[in-house]
C-alpha positions as CSV (number, residue, x, y, z in Angstrom):
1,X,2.2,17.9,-8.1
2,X,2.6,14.7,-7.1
3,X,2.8,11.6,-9.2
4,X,-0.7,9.1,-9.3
5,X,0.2,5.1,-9.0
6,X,-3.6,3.5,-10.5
7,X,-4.4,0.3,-8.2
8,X,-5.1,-2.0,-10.4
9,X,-7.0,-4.1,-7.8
10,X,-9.6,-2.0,-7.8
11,X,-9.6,0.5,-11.1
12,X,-10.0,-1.0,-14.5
13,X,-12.3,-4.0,-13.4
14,X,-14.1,-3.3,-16.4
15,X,-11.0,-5.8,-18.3
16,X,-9.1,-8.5,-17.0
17,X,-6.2,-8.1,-14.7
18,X,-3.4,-7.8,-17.3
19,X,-4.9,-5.9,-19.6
20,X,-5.5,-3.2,-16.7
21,X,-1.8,-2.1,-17.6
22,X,-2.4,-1.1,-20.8
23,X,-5.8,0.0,-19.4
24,X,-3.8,2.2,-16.5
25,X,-1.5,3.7,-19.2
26,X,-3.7,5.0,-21.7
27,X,-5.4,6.9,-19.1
28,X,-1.9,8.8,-18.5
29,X,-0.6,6.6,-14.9
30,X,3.1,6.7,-15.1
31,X,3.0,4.1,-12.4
32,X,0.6,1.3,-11.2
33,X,0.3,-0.7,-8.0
34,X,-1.9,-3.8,-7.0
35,X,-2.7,-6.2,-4.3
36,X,-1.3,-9.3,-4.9
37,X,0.7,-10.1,-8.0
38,X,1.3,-13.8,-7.3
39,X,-1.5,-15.3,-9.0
40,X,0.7,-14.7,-12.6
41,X,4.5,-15.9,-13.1
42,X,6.6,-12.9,-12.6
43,X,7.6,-13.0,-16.4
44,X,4.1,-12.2,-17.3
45,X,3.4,-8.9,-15.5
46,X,7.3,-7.8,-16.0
47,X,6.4,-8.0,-20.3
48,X,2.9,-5.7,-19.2
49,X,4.8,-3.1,-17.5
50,X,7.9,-2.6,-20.1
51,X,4.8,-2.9,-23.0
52,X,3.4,-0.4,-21.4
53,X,6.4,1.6,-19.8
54,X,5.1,1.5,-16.7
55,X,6.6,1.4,-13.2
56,X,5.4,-1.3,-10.5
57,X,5.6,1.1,-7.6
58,X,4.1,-1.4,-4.6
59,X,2.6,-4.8,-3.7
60,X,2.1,-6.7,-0.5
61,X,3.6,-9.4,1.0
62,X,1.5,-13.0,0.5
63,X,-1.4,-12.1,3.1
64,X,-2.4,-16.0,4.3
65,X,-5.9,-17.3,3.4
66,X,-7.0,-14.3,1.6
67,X,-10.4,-16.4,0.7
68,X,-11.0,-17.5,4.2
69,X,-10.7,-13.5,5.5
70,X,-6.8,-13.3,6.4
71,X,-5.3,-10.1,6.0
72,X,-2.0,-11.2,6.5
73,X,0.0,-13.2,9.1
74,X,2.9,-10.5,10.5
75,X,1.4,-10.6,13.9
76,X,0.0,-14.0,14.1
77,X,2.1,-16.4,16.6
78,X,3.3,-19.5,15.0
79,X,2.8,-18.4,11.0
80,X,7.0,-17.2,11.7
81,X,7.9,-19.4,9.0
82,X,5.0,-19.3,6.4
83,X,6.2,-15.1,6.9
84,X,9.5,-16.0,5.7
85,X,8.6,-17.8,3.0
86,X,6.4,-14.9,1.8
87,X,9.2,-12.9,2.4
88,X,11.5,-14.8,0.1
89,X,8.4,-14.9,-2.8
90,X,8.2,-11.6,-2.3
91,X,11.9,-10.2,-2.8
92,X,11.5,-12.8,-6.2
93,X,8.8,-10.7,-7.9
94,X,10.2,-7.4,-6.5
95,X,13.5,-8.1,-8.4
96,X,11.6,-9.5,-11.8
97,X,9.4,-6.3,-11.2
98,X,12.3,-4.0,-10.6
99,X,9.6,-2.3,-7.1
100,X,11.3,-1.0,-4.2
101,X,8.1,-0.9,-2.0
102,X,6.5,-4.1,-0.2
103,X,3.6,-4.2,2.5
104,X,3.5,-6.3,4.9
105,X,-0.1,-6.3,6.0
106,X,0.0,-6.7,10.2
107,X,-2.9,-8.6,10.0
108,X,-6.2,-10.0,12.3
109,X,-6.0,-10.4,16.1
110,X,-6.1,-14.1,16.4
111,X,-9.4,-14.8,19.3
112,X,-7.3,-15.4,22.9
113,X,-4.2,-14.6,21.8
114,X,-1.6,-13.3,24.2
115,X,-1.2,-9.5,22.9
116,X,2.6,-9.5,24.1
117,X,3.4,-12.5,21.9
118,X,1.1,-10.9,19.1
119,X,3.6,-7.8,19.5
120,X,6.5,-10.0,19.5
121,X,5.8,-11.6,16.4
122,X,4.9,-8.7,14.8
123,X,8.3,-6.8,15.8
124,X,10.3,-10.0,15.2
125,X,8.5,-10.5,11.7
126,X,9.3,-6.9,10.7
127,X,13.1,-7.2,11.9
128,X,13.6,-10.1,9.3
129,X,11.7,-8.6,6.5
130,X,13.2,-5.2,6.6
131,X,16.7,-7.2,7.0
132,X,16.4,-9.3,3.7
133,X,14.3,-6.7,2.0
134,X,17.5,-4.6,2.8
135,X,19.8,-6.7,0.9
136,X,18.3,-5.8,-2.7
137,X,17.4,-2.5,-1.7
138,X,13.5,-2.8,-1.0
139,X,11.6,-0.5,1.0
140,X,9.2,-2.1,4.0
141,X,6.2,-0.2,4.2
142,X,3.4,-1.2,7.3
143,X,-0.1,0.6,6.9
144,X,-2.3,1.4,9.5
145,X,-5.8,0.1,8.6
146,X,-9.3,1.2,9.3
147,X,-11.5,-1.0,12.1
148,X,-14.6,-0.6,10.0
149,X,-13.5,-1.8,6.9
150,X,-11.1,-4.6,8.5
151,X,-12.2,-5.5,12.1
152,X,-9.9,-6.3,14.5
153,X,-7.0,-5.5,12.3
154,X,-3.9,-5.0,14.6
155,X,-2.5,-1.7,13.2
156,X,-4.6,1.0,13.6
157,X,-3.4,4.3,13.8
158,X,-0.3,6.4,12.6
159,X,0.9,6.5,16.1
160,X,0.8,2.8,16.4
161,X,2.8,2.5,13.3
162,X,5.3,5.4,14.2
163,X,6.1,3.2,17.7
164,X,6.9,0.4,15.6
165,X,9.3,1.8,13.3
166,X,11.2,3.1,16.7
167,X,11.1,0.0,17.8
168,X,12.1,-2.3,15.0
169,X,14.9,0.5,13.7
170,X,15.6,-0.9,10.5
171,X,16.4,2.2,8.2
172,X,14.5,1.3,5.3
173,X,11.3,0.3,7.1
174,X,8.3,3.3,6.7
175,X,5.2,4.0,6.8
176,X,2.2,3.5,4.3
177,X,0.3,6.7,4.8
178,X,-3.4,5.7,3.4
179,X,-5.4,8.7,3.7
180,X,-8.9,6.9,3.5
181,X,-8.3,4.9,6.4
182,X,-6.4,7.7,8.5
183,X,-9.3,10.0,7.8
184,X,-12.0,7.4,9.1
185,X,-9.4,6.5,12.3
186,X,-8.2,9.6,13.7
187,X,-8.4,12.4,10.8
188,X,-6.5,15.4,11.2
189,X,-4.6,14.5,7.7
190,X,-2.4,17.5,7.0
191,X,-1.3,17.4,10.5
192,X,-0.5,13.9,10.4
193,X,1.2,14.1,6.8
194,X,3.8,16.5,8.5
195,X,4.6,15.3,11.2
196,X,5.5,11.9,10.3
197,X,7.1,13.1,6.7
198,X,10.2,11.7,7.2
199,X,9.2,8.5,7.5
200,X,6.3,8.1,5.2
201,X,7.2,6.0,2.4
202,X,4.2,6.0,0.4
203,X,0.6,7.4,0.2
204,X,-2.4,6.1,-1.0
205,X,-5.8,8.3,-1.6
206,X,-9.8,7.3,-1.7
207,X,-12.8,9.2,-1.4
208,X,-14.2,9.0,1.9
209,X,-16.2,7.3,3.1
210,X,-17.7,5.4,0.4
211,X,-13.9,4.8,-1.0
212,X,-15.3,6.0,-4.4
213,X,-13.0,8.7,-6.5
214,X,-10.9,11.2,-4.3
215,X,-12.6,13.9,-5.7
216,X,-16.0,12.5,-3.6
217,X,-17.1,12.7,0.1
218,X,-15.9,14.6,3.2
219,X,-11.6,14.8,2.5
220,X,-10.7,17.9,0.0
221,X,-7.4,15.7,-1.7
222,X,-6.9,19.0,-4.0
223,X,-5.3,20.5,-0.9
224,X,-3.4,17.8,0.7
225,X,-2.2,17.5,-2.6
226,X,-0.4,20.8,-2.2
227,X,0.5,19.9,1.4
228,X,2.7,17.0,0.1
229,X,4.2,19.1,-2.1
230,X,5.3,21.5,0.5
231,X,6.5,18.8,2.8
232,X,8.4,17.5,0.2
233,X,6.9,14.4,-0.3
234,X,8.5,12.9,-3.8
235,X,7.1,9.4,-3.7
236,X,4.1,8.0,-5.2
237,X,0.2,8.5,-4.5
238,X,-1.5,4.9,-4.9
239,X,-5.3,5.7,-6.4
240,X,-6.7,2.9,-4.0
241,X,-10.3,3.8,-4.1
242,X,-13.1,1.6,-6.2
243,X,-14.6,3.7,-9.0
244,X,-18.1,4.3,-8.9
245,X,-18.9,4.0,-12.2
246,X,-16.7,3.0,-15.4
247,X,-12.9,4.1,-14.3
248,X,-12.4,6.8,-17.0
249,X,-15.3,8.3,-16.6
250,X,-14.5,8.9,-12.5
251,X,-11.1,10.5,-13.9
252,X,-11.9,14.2,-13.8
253,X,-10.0,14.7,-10.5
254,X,-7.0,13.1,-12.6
255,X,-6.7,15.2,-15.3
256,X,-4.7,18.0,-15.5
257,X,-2.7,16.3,-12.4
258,X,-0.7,13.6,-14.9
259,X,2.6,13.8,-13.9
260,X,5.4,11.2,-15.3
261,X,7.8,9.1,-13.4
């Protein structure tokens, strides 16, 4: 079975952000992942997770103007060295944090841009990130995102992200495998979750399509949940979805499913 990372973006709203650790834990998550964490000093979120002998198994990379609808700066043209400097924040609450997973949202088609230098920037982007994530032993994840819930986000499908991992050819570059978003896209999940196995480096789950609990809407998670463990998947399965109701009392798919890091 595998083992359940709780987003703590979106679960727990019911308290404030760092009290969603201790929230995440009593509900039986081994692990936790989150959006953003740079809006607390490192030190802060490092005392939640040993409290609360948790593991932080993924954030992403500083995404731009969040506020003003950017959803992250990879691909845009002339943002190269805002990137690196995200890059270098990033490896410094990855080390407090002791997480080996980091996503790089691609981010929005700028209007007029030239789509060659878009794809430049993107694969030149990636090549430095994967290259100092490398040095402390940090996985680079890129994820595919939906067009309905982000429009005219660049990276769309798994295919898409597949090329780019050719491309780039850093080893420790993979793919963030969110099945919400690849089941609105291009569905065809267990097909997809094979075939691209060995370079999936994470997987994220929501109910589809109103991203509510996993156990909801048209994707049956129960079985692709046995599918990764044929395929051999050992990482983590990030709980991205938004709870429709209080959080604990959407856990029914959870329980029985709690399996420690």
């Amino acid at each position: 079975m595998p083992k359940f990372a709780a987003n703590l973006s979106m679960m727990f709203n019911e308290v404030p952000f760092l009290d969603r650790f201790a929230a995440a834990r009593d509900a039986g998550f081994a692990g936790v992942e989150y959006l953003f964490p740079y809006d607390f000093p490192a030190e802060a979120l490092e005392q939640r997770l040993r409290d609360n002998r948790l593991e932080n198994v993924l954030f992403n990379l500083p995404p731009g103007d969040w506020s003003a609808g950017e959803r992250g700066i990879t691909c845009i043209p002339g943002r190269e060295e805002e990137f690196r400097a995200g890059v270098a924040k990033a490896v410094h609450y990855a080390r407090a944090l002791t997480t080996v997973r980091v996503h790089a949202m691609a981010g929005i088609l700028p209007a007029g841009a030239n789509p060659a230098e878009v794809h430049a920037t993107y694969i030149g982007n990636l090549k430095y990130a994967a290259a100092e994530f490398a040095k402390y032993g940090i996985t680079l994840l890129i994820e595919p995102i939906n067009t309905r819930d982000m429009p005219g986000f660049f990276l769309n499908t798994q295919a898409q992200a597949y090329a780019v991992l050719e491309e780039v050819k850093a080893p420790n570059l993979k793919m963030q495998m969110d099945l919400y978003h690849m089941q609105i896209m291009e569905g065809d999940l267990e097909i997809k979750l094979r075939k691209y196995a060995a370079r999936c480096g994470h997987v994220q789950i929501a109910g589809v399509p109103q991203r509510h609990e996993p156990d909801t809407g048209e994707v049956r998670y129960a079985y692709l949940f046995d599918v990764l463990d044929e395929i051999g998947y050992e990482g983590w399965v990030g709980c991205e979805y938004r709870p429709a109701g209080k959080t604990v009392d959407g856990l029914g798919w959870f329980q029985g499913r709690v399996t420690a890091a």
